[in-house]
C-alpha positions in Angstrom: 2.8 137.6 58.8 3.9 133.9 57.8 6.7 133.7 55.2 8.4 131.0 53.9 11.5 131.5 55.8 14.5 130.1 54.8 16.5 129.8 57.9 18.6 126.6 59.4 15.5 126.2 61.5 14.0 122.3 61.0 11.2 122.0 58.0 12.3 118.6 59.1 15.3 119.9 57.8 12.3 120.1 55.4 12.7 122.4 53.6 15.5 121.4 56.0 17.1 124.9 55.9 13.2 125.9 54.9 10.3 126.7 57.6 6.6 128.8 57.7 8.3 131.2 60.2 7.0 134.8 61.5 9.8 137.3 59.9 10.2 140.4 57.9 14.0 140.1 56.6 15.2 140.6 53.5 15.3 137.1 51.1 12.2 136.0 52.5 9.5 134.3 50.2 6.5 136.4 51.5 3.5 134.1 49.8 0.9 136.6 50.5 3.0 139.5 47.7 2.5 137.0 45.2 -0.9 136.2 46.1 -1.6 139.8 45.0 -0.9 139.0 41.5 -3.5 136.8 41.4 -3.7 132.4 42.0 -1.8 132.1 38.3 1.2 134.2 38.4 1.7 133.3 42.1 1.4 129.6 40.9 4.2 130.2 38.5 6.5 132.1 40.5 6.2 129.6 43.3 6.5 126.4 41.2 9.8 128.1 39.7 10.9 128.7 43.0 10.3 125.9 44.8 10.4 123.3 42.0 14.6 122.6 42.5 13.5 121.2 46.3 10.9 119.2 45.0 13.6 117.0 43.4 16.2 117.3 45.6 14.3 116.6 48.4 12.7 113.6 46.7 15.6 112.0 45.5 17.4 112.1 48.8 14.4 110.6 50.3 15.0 107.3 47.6 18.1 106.8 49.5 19.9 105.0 52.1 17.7 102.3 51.9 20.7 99.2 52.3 23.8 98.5 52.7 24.0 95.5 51.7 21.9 93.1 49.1 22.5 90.7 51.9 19.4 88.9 53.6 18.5 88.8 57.3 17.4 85.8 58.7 14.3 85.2 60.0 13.9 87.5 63.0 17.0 89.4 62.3 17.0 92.8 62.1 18.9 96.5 61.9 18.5 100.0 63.2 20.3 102.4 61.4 20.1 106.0 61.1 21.4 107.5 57.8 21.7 111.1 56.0 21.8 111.3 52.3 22.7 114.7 51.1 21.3 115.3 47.4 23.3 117.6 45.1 21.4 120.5 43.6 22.9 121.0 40.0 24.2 124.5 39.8 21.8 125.6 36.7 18.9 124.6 39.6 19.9 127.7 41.6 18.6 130.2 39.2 15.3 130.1 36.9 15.0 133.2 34.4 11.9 135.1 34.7 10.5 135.0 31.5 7.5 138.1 30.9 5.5 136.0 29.0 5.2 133.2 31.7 3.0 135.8 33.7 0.0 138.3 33.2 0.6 140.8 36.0 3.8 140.2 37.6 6.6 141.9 36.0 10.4 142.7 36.7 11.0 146.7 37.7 13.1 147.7 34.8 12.5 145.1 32.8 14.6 142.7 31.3 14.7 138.7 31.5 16.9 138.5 35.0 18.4 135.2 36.5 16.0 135.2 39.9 17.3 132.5 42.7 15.1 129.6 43.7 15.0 128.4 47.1 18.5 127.2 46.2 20.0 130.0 45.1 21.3 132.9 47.2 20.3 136.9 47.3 18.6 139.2 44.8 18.5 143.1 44.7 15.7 142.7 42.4 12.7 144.4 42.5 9.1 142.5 41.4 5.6 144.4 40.5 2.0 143.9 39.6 -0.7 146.3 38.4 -3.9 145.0 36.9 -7.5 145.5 37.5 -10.6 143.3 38.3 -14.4 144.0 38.8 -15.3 143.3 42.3 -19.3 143.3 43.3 -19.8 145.1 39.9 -17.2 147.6 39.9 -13.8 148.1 38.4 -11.3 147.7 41.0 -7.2 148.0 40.5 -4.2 146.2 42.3 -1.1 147.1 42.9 2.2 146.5 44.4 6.0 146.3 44.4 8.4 144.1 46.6 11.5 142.4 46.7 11.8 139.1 44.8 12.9 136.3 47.0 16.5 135.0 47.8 17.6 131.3 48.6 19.1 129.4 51.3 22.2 128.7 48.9 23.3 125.7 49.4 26.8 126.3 48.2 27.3 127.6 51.6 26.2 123.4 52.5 28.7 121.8 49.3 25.6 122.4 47.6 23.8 119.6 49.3 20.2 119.0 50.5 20.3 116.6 53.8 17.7 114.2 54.3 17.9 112.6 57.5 16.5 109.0 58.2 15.7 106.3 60.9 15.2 103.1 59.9 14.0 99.0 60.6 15.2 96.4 58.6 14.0 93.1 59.7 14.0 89.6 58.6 10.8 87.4 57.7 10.8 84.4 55.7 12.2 83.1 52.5 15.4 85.6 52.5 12.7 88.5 52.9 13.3 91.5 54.7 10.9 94.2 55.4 12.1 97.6 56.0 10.6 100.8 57.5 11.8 104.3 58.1 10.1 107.3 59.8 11.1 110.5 61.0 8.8 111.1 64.4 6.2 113.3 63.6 7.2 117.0 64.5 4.4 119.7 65.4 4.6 123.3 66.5 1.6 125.2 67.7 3.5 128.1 68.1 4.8 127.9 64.4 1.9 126.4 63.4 3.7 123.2 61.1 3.0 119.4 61.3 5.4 117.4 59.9 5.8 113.4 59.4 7.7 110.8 57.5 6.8 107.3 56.4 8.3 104.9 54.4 8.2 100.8 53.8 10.4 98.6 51.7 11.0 95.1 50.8 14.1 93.4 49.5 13.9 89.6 48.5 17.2 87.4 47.9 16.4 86.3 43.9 19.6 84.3 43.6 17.8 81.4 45.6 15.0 80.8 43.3 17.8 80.7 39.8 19.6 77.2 39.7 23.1 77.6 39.1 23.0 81.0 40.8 23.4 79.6 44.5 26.7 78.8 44.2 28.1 82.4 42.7 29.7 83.5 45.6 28.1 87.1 46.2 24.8 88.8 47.7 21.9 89.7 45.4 18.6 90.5 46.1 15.6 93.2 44.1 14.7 96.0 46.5 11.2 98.7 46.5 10.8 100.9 48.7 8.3 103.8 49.2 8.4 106.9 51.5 5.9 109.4 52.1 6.3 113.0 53.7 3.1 115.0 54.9 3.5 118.6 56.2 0.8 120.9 56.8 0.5 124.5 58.1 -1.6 126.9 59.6 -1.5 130.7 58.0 -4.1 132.0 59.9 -1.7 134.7 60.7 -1.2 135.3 56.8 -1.7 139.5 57.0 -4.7 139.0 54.5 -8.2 138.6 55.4 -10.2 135.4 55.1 -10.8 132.0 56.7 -9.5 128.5 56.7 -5.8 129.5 55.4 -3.4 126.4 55.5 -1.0 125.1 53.4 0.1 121.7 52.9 3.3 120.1 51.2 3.8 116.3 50.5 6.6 114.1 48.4 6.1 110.8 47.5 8.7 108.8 46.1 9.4 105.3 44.7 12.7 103.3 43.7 13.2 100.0 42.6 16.6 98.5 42.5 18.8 95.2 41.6 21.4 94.9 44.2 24.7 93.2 44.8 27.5 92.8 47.5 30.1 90.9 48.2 31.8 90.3 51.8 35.5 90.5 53.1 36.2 90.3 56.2 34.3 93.0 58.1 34.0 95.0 55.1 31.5 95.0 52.3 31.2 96.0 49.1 27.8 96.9 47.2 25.9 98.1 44.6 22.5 99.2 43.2 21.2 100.1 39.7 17.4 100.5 39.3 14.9 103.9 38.8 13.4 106.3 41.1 9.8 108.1 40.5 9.3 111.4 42.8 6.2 112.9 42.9 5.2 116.4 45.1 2.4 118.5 45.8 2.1 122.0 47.2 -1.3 123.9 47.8 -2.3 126.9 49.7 -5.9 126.5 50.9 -9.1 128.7 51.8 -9.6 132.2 51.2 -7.2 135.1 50.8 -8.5 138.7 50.7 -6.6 141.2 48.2 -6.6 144.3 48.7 -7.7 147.0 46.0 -8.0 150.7 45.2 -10.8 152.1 43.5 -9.8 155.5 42.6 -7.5 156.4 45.1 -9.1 155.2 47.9 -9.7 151.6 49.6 -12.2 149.1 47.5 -13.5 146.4 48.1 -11.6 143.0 48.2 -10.6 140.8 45.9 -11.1 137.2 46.9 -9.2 134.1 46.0 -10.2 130.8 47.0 -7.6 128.2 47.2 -4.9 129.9 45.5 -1.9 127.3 45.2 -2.1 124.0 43.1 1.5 123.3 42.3 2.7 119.4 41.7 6.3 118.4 40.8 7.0 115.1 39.2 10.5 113.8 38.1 11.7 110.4 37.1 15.1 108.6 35.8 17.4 106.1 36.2 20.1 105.5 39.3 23.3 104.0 39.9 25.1 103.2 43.8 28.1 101.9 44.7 29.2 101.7 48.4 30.9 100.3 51.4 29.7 99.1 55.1 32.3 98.2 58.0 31.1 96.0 60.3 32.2 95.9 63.6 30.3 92.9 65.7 26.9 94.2 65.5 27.7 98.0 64.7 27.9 99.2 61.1 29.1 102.3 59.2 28.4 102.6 56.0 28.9 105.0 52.8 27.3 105.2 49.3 26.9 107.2 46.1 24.2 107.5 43.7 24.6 108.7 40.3 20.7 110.1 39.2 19.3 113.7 38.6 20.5 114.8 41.9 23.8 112.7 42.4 23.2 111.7 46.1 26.1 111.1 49.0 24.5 108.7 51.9 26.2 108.6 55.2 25.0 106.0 58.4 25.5 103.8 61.2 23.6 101.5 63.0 23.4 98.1 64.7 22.6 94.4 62.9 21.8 91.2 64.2 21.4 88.6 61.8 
């Protein structure tokens, strides 16, 4: 049976700490339970579950994007590989389950408890749903009872979400670069995931086109950059009936920045301000087979066809300030960006101007 596993093993460190793995231990998100309270409770349940990665993960993929508002020349390029780790607020590691968001699913014992998201960490609590449905013309029921899902808690990680990152910087005309970053496409057959990262930016050097401006002894430029991640998986092996099971999980996000830096020596000071738009989507595809009672005894199943429809969209404003060493041609740099989900980016790399 494929649950969403939350173990250290790579979902591209996608859901970094997060994979589609075989297992039956406690704290795993077990898709196929909520399935059985039918496509709009399990909709609910995951998009409060999974909605705090959504984010995180976006908004550490808007980073890490410079180091410097600094221009290459033509033909000049970097290679730098970079980290930003995104900082889950602590009031994203809980949602409360609320009885009226659902029509089947329901908390054993009641109550309004503080359940964990993929953030968060364990739960003893129990979840349940009972309903019926007519199947080929007859009143069927469903029923069941399992363990609500635990997190990977980050606070066991600072409470941060890494997003690792290769990138190209490279130098075309008019104080232009062009910028690209990619994480090498990842498959498993025996997991059954495909993962892949994309992303392409441009920063242009303004200060040359303002008069008066040339002569104001420090960098600036305007940056935009986008980066895509694709993942898709196979649940053939989902423990319900039915065909053409996959799932599929994608983040797009956008940032657009003013940037400025200033150089001393082999150090360098810059900064950033601009806004970030993150945008996610996470469906479960083909037919799922439920299984029902009908008086005690085995019925006939309940179908569901294309169950999962979940997007996530979050936008706001962002603020960096950091600082790059550079030693001949190899560079460290460090930054911080103050946005939804402050953001701590680590790299090195090698430039050529």
């Amino acid at each position: 049976m494929i649950n969403f596993r939350l173990t250290s093993k790579c979902f591209l460190l996608v859901l970094v700490l997060s994979t589609f793995h075989k297992s039956n231990a406690q704290g795993d998100l077990d898709f196929s339970e909520f399935l059985k309270a039918g496509s709009e409770d399990a909709n609910t349940i995951l998009g409060n579950y999974i909605s705090p990665f959504a984010k995180g993960f976006g908004y550490g993929m808007t980073g890490g994007w410079y180091n410097t508002a600094k221009t290459h020349k033509s033909l000049g390029f970097d290679l730098t590989a970079t980290v930003s780790l995104a900082k889950a607020p602590t009031k994203d590691l809980f949602y409360t389950f609320l009885q009226s968001d659902y029509n089947n699913l329901n908390v054993v014992g009641g109550g309004s408890p503080q359940l964990p998201t993929i953030f968060g960490g364990s739960t003893n609590e129990q979840l349940q749903t009972s309903y019926s449905e007519t199947v080929q013309g007859q009143p069927v029921d469903v029923a069941q009872t399992f363990g609500a899902p635990g997190g990977i808690d980050v606070q066991d990680l600072g409470g941060y979400v890494p997003v690792p990152m290769l990138q190209l910087g490279l130098g075309i005309v008019k104080n232009t670069d062009l910028k690209f970053r990619f994480i090498p496409t990842q498959k498993s057959v025996a997991d059954g995931y495909e993962i892949g990262l994309f992303g392409i930016g441009i920063m242009h050097d303004f200060k040359q086109w303002i008069p008066g401006l040339k002569q104001v002894p420090i960098d600036m430029s305007v940056f935009v950059g986008y980066t895509k991640l694709s993942t898709d998986f196979d649940l053939s092996d989902s423990g319900l009936g039915g065909v053409n099971q996959a799932a599929s999980y994608d983040v797009n996000a956008l940032t657009y920045q003013v940037l400025v830096s200033k150089k001393l020596s082999v150090v360098t000071f810059y900064a950033g301000l601009g806004f970030n738009s993150v945008s996610s989507t996470m469906d479960i595809t083909g037919t799922y087979e439920i299984p029902t009672e009908v008086n005690g005894f085995e019925g006939p199943p309940l179908v569901l066809t294309n169950p999962v429809d979940q997007s996530f969209d979050s936008s706001g404003p962002r603020g960096t300030l950091g600082m790059r060493l550079k030693l001949a041609i190899v560079t460290l740099h460090a930054d911080y960006t103050i946005q939804q989900y402050n953001t701590l980016s680590l790299g090195f790399g090698f430039s050529v101007r």
